[in-house]
C-alpha positions as CSV (number, residue, x, y, z in Angstrom):
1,X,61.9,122.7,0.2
2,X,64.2,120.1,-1.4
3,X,64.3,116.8,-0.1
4,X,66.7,113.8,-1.5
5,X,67.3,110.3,-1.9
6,X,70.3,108.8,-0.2
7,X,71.9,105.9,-0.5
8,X,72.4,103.2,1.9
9,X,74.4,101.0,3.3
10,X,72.0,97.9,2.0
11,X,71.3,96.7,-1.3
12,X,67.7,96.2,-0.1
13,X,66.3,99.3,1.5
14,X,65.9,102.3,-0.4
15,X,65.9,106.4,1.6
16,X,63.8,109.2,1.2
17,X,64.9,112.5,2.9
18,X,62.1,115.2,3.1
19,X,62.4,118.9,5.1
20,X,58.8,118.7,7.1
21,X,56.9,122.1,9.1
22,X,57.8,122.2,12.4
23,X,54.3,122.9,13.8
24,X,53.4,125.8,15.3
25,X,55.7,129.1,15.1
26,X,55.5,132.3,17.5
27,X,56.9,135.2,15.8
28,X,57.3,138.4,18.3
29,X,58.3,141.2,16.3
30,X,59.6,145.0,17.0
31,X,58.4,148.3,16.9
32,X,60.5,149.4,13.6
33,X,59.9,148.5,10.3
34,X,56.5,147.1,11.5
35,X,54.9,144.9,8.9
36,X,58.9,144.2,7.2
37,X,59.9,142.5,10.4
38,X,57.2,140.5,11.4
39,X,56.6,139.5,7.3
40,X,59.6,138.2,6.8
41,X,59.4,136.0,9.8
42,X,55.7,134.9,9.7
43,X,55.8,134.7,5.9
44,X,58.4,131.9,5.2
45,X,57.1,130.0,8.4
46,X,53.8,129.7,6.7
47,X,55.2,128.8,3.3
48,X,57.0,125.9,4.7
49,X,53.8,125.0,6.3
50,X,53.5,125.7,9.8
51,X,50.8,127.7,11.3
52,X,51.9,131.2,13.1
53,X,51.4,133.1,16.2
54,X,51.9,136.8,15.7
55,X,53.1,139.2,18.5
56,X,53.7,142.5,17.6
57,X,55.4,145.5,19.3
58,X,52.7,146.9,21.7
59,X,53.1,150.6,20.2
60,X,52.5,148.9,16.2
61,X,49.1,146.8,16.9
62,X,47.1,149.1,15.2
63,X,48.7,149.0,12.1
64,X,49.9,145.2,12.6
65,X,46.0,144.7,12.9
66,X,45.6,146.3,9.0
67,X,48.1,143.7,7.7
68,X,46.7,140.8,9.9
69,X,43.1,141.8,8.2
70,X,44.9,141.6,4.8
71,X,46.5,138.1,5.8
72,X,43.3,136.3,6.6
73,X,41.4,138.1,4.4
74,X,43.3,136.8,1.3
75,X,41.9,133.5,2.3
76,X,43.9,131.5,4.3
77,X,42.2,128.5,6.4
78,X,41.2,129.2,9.5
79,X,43.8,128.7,12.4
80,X,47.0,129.2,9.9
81,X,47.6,132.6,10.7
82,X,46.7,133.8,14.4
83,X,47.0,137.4,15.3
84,X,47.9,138.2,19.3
85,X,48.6,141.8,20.5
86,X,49.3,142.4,23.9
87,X,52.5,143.5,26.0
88,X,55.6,142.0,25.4
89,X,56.8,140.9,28.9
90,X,53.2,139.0,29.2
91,X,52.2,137.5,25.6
92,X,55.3,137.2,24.1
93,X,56.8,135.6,27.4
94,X,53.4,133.2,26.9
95,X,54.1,132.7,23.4
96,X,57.9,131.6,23.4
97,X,57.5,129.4,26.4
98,X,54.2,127.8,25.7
99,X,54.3,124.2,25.2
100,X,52.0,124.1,22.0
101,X,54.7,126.0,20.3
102,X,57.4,124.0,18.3
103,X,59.9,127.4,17.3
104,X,59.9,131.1,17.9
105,X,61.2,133.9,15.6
106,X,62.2,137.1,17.3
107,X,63.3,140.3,16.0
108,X,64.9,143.0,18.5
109,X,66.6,143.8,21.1
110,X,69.7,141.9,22.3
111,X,68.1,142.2,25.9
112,X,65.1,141.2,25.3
113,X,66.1,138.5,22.7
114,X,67.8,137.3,25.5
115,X,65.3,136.1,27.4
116,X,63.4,135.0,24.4
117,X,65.7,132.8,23.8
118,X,65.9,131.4,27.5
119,X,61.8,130.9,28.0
120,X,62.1,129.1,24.3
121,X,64.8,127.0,25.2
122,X,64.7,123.5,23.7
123,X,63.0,124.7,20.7
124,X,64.2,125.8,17.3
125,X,65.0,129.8,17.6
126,X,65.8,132.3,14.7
127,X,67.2,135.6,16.6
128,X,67.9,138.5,14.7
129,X,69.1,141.2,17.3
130,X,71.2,144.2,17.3
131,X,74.0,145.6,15.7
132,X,77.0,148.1,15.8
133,X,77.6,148.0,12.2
134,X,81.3,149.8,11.2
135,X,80.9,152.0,8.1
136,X,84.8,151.8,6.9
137,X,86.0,154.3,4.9
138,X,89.3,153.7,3.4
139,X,92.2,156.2,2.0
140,X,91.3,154.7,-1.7
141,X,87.6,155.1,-1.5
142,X,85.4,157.7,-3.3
143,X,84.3,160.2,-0.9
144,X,81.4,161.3,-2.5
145,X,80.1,157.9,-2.9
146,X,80.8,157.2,1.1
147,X,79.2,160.5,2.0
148,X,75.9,159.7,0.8
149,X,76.0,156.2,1.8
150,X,76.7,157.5,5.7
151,X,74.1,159.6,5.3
152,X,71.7,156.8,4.4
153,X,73.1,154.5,7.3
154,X,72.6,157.1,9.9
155,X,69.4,159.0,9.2
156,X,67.7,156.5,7.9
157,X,64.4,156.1,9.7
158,X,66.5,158.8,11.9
159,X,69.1,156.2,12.4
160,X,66.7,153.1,14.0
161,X,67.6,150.3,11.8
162,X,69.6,147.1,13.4
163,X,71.5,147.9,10.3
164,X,72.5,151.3,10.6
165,X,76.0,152.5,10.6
166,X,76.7,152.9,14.5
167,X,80.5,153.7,14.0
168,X,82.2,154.9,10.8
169,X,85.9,154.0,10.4
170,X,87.9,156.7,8.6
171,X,91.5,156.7,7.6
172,X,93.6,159.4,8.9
173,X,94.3,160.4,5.2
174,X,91.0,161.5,4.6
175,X,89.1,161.7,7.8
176,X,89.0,165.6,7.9
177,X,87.7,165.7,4.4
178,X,85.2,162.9,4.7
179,X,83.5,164.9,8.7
180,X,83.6,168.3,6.4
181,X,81.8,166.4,3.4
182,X,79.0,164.4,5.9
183,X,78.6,167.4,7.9
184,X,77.9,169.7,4.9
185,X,75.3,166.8,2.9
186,X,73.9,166.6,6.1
187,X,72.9,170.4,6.3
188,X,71.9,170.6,2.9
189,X,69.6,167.5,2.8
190,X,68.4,166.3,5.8
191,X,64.5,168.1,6.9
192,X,63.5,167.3,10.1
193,X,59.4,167.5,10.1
194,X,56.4,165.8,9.5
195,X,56.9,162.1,8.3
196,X,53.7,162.6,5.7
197,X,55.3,165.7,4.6
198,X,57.0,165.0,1.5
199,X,59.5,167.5,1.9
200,X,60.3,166.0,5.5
201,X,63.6,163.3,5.1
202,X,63.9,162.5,9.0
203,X,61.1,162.5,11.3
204,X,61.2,161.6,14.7
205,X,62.1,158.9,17.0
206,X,60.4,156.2,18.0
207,X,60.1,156.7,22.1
208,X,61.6,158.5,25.1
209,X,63.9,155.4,26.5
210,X,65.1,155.5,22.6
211,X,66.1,159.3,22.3
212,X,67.4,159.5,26.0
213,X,70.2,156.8,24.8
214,X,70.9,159.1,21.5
215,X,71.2,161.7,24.2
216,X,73.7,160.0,26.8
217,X,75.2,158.4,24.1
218,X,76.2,161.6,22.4
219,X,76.8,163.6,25.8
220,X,79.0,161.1,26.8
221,X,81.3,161.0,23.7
222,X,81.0,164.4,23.9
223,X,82.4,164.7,27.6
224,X,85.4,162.4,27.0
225,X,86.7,164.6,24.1
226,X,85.3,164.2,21.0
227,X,84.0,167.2,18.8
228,X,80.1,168.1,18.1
229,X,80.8,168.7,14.2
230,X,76.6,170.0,14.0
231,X,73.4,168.8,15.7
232,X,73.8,167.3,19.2
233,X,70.8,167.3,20.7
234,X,67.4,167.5,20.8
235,X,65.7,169.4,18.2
236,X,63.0,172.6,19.2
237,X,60.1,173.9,17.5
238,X,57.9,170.5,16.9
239,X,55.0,168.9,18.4
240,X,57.2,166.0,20.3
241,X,60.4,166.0,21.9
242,X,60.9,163.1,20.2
243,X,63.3,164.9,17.5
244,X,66.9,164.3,17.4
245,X,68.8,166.7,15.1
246,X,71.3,164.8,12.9
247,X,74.3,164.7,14.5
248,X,78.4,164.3,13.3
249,X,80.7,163.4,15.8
250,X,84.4,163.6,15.4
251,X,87.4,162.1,17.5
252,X,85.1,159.4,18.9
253,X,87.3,156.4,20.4
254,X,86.8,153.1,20.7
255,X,86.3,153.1,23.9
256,X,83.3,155.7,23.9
257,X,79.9,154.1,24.7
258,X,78.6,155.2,21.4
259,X,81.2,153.3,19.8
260,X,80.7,149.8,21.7
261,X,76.8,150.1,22.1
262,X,73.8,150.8,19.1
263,X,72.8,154.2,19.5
264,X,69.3,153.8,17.6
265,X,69.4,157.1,16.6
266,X,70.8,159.7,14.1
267,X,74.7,159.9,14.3
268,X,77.6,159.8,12.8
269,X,80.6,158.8,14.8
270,X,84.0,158.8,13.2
271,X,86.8,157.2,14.7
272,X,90.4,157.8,13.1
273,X,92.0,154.5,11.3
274,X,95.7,154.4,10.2
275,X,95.2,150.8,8.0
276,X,92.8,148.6,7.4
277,X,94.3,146.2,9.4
278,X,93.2,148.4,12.5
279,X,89.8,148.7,10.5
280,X,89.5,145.1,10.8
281,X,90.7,144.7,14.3
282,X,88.1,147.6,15.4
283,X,85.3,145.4,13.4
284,X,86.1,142.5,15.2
285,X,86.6,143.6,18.9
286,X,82.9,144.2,18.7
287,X,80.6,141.7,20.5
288,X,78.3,142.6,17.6
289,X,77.9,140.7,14.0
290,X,75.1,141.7,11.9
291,X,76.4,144.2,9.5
292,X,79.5,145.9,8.1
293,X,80.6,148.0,5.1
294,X,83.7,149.0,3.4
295,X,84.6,151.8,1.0
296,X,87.6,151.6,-1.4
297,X,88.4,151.7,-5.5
298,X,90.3,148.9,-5.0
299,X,88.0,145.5,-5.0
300,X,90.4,143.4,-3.6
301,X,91.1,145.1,-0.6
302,X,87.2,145.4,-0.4
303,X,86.7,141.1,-0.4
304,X,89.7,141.1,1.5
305,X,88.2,143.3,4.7
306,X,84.6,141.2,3.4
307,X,86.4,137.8,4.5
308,X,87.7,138.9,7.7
309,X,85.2,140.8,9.0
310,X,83.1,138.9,11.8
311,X,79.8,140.1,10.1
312,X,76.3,137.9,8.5
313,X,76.5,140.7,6.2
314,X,79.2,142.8,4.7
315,X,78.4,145.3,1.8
316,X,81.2,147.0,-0.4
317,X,81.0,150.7,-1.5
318,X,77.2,150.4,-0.3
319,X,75.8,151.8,2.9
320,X,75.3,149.2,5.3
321,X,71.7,149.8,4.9
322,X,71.6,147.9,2.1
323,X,69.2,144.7,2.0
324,X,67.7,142.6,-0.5
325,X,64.9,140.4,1.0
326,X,65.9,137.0,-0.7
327,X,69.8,136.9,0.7
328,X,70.0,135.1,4.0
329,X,70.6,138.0,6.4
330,X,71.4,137.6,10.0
331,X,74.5,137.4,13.2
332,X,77.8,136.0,12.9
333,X,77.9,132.7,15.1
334,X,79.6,133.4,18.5
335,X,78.0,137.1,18.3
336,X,75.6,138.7,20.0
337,X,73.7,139.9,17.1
338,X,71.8,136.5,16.8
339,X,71.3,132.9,15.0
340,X,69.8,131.7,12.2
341,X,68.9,133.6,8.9
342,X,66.0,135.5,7.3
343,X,65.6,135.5,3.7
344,X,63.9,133.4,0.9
345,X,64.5,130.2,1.4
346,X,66.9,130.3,4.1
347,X,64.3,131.3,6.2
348,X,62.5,128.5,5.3
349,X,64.8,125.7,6.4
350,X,65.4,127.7,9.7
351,X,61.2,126.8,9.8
352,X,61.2,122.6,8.2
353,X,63.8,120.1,9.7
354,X,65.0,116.8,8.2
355,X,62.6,113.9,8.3
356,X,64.2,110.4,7.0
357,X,61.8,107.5,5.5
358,X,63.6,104.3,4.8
359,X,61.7,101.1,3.4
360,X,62.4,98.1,1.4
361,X,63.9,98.0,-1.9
362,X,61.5,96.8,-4.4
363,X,62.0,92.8,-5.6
């Protein structure tokens, strides 16, 4: 990390400012995206010098193990890297509150990141938490583009990604056309099956607390008005009941708990938008801020929506499952989506702080 040379105030001292390892980081990480989440947490804590803690989601150890072997098998000293599985509520808890530890990354729930945040307070956090990302779909924007991007933001690891698209924001103009596009694409190429079956694109979700929210998510939206378009429910005729069929919603309101809450599972819910105006008002009445997108021909309008939009992220004409590792990626301030950033080096200063050294000019 850079550091600098000031200047100051006295002809005869002379500044050096260097960004110095905080000490020791616990990273806790979640049950999706596995090795992704915890990487790009412990990874930049390590380049900047600290040692790390690793907590992983109870249900990933085993495989968090395989990467821990690769870690300290690839030669790092003794004590750098430190590997410790165990439930959440108990080592986690141990790890963000311990004494010995001088910052804590977390990656997960807003609930639990909560309390993270509270056992490490006083230290330096980076919270990356939920989202309710809006997938806007202007009258101006190409639907076939925006059809396979919703796709992508809903089913994607069957739709539980803190960046998924939790609420898609359709003009009137071309709502009907844009539910009758989705619903068909997602007929035609979403497989449910096997998640080592190359043929299968959606497998299952994660746990039964998880799939029981897609269910009274979509049961509720469904019971204050708004239209099943296809799937619905749980899918039959697999090993688990731990399938959710991919699911369009249509007339979903703002006020529907799928619309205010992350769903964590695969569904589209499309709420009518007369302007973007009301597109940006319905993107910022959210208590969420991690990610948005906006479709439209028009760039302008795109950067326009961009700027307003109370989002870390926003992506134009691109699913708002798109990420690139090195861009700082995290809440907006004042959200509850999180603070701090991921990303190259911008999780790295979120890992070193300021030191200043000031000494005598040389005579």
């Amino acid at each position: 990390m850079a550091g600098g040379a000031p200047p100051s105030t006295s002809p005869s001292r002379r500044v050096l400012t260097l960004r110095v390892p905080l000490g020791v980081v616990g990273v806790i990480s979640p049950w999706n995206w596995p090795y992704t989440m915890g990487a790009e947490l412990f990874a930049p804590a390590m380049a900047a010098g600290n040692t790390v803690v690793w907590v992983p989601a109870p249900t990933t150890s085993a495989c968090c193990a395989l990467l821990a072997e690769v870690i300290t098998g690839a030669g790092i000293p003794a004590g750098v890297f430190s590997f410790l599985p165990g439930p959440g509520p108990v080592v986690g808890d141990a790890v963000a509150g311990h004494r010995g530890v001088h910052a804590v990354g977390f990656i997960g729930s807003v609930a639990t990141g909560a309390s993270v945040a509270a056992r490490a307070a006083g230290k330096t956090q980076l919270l990356e938490l939920g989202g309710n990302g809006p997938m806007v779909i202007l009258e101006d924007a190409d639907l076939a583009l925006a059809t396979e991007a919703a796709l992508e933001a809903a089913y994607l690891c069957a739709g539980q990604s803190c960046t998924a698209g939790e609420r898609f924001l359709v003009h009137a103009a071309v709502r009907a056309e844009f539910v009758e596009r989705v619903v068909a694409a997602t007929k035609d190429q979403i497989r449910l099956g096997d998640p080592l079956d190359p043929a299968t694109t959606m497998g299952p979700l994660n746990n039964e607390p998880t799939a029981a929210k897609f269910d009274r998510h979509v049961a509720g939206a469904r019971a204050d008005g708004a239209r099943v378009c296809c799937g619905g429910g749980r899918a039959a005729g697999f090993r688990t009941a731990l399938f959710a069929e991919p699911t369009v919603l249509d007339g979903v309101t703002p006020a529907m708990e799928i619309a205010r809450e992350e769903t964590f599972g695969p569904v589209v819910p499309v709420i009518e938008v007369v302007s973007a105006e009301q597109a940006v008002e319905l993107t910022n009445a959210s208590p969420y801020g991690l990610t948005a997108a906006v479709f439209t021909e028009d760039l302008e309008r795109g950067l326009a929506f961009a700027e307003r939009a109370r989002a870390g992220w926003v992506n134009i004409n691109a699913s708002t499952n798109l990420w690139e590792s090195h861009l700082p990626f995290g809440g907006r301030s004042g959200s509850v989506s999180g603070r701090g950033r991921v990303g190259g080096r911008y999780a790295m200063e979120n890992f070193t702080e300021p030191k200043t050294i000031v000494y005598p000019a040389p005579r």
